[in-house]
N, C-alpha and C positions, 0 to 999 in steps of 0.2 A: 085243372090244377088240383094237386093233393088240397081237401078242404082242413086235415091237420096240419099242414105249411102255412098255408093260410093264415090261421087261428094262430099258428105260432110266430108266425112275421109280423103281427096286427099288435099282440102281446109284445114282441122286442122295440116295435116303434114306437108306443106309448110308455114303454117303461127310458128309453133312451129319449124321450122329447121331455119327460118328467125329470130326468138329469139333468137337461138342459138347461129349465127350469129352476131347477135347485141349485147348479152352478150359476146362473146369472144372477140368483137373489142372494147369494152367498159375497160375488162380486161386488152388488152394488149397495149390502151393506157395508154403512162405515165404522171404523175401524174406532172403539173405543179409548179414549185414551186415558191415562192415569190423571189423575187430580193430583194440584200440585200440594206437596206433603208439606205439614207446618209440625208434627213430629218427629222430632228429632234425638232423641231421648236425652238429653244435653245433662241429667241427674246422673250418668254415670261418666261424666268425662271426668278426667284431670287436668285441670287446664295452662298449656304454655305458651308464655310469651314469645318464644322462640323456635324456633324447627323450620322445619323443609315437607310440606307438601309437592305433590311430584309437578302439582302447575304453579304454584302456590308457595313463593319463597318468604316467610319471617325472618329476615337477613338483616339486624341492625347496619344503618348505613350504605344498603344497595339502595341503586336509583335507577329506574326506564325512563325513558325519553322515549316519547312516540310523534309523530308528526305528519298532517297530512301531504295531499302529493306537491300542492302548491308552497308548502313549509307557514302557510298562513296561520293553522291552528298548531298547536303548541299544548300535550298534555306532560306533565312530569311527576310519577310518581316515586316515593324517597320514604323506605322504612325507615323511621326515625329512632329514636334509645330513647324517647319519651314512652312514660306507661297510664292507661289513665284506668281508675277504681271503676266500674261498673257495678251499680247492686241490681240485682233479678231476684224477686220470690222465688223459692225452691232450690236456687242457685247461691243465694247468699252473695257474697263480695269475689268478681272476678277483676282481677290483672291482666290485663288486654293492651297489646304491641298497639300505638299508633302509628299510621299510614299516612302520610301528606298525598297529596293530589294537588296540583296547581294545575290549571288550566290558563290558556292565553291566546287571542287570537288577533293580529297584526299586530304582534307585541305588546297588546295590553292585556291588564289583567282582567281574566274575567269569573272567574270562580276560587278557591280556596275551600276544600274539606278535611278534617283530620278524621279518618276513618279507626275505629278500633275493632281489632282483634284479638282472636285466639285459638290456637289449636286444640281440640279436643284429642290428646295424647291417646294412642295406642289405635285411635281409628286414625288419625291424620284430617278428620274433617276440619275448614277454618271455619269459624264461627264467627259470626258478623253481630256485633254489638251494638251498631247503630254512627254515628258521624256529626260534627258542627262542622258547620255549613257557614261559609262567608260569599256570597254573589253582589261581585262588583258592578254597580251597574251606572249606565253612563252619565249621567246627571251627578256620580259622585257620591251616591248613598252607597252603603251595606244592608242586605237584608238577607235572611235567613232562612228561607225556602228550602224543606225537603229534608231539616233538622232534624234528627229525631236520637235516643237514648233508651237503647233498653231497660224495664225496669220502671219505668216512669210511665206514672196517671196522667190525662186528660181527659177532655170529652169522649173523647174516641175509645178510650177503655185503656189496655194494659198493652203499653210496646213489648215487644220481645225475641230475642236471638232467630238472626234465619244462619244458614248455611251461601255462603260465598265459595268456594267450594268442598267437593265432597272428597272425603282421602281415597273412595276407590272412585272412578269414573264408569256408571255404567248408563249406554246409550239406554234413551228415555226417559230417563230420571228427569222427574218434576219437581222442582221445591223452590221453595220463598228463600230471597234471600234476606230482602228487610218486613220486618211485621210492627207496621204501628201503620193501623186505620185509616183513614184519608190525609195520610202525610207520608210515606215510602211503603209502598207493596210491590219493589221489584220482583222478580221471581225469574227461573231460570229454567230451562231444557236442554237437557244435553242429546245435540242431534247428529254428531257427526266423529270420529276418530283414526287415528291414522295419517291423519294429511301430513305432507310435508310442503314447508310455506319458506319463502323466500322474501327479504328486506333487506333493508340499504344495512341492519344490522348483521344479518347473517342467512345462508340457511338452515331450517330447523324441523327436525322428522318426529313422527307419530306425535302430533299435536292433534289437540280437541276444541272442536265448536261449541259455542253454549249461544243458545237466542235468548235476549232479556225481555219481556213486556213488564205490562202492569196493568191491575183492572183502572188505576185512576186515570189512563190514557189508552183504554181500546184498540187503537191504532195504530198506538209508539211499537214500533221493535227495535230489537237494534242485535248487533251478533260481536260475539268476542271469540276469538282464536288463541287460546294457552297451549301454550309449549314444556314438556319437562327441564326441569332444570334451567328453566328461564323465566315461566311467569306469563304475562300479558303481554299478545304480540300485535295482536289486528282489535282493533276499537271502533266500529263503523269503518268509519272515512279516516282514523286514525293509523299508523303501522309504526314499527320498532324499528329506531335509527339507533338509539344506540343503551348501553349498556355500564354501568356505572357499580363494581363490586367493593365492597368497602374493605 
């Protein structure tokens, strides 16, 4: 045999096994991901009580009703025409839409929050201000687990505004939605868009996934399904029965 064929097939098989190589270590490296962002530039919003995010309705007076398959649990949430003051360093005094949430499961009560918000006008981000918290628990006490206020000292340091959602949707996106230290560091990921999703309420196209964790529960996940022009539809174990426009 030609000993330059040779020399040159001997040459192609080690440079093509050294691809091999480089594709498998390419492969079973993993995939970096984004850290989730707690900049938000929130210094230049203008901020409103009222507006329309595209998953995300500020609608004095609408209310969801979600319920799981058994009808056992019971979530309702109801933008209210109450408004409550927020102070924030840097941010000064914001006006923030409150949010009811009741919760209830074989007809009792088992939680109560009033969530506040606000839109950061001209991006459409809603901006999560923090929540009081009533948990009903069965012995007949109240306690206030998971409370938290932007703006406010404690041990833990300085709470402060996360994003609940963001005005444009883009897959990947990582960000906090609550930030106050070992008492709410939900946080969010946006992994999925497009769906079209079906409930006793209706069905509803190009909707988006978000997964919630937290580092205070390693664990805990949980997923929520937002629809345009309607809001929160799938809540875990939860779904949208019906619809409530004021």
């Amino acid at each position: 045999m030609d000993t330059r064929f040779v020399a040159r097939l001997a040459a192609f098989v080690i440079v093509w096994l050294a691809g091999l190589g480089m594709s498998s270590a390419l492969a079973a490296a993993p995939i970096k991901k984004l850290q989730f962002t707690t900049d938000f530039r929130l210094g230049d919003c203008q901020f409103q009580t009222q507006g329309v995010n595209p998953y995300f309705l500020l609608t004095p007076g609408r209310r969801l009703v979600l319920q799981n398959e058994d009808e056992t649990e019971t979530v309702e949430i109801t933008v209210l025409e109450d408004l409550e003051l927020i102070s924030v360093p840097g941010l000064g005094d914001v006006t923030t839409r409150v949010v009811e949430e009741r919760e209830t499961a074989d007809g009792e009560l088992i939680e109560v929050s009033r969530n506040f918000f606000a839109i950061c006008g001209g991006r459409n981000d809603v901006v999560y201000f923090g929540e009081d918290v009533e948990i009903h628990n069965p012995d007949g006490s109240i306690t206030h687990e998971g409370e938290w206020r932007a703006g406010q000292h404690d041990e833990n340091g300085l709470a402060e505004p996360g994003i609940i959602m963001p005005g444009t949707f883009l897959l990947g996106s990582r960000y906090f939605q609550e930030i106050a230290d070992g008492i709410a560091l939900d946080r969010a990921e946006n992994v999925e868009m497009g769906l079209d999703v079906e409930t006793d309420a209706g069905t509803f196209h190009d909707c988006v996934r978000i997964v919630e964790t937290t580092p205070l529960e390693p664990k805990s996940e949980s997923e929520k399904i937002y629809c345009p022009g309607v809001g929160l539809v799938v809540d875990s174990d939860v779904q949208l029965v019906e619809i409530e426009e004021p």
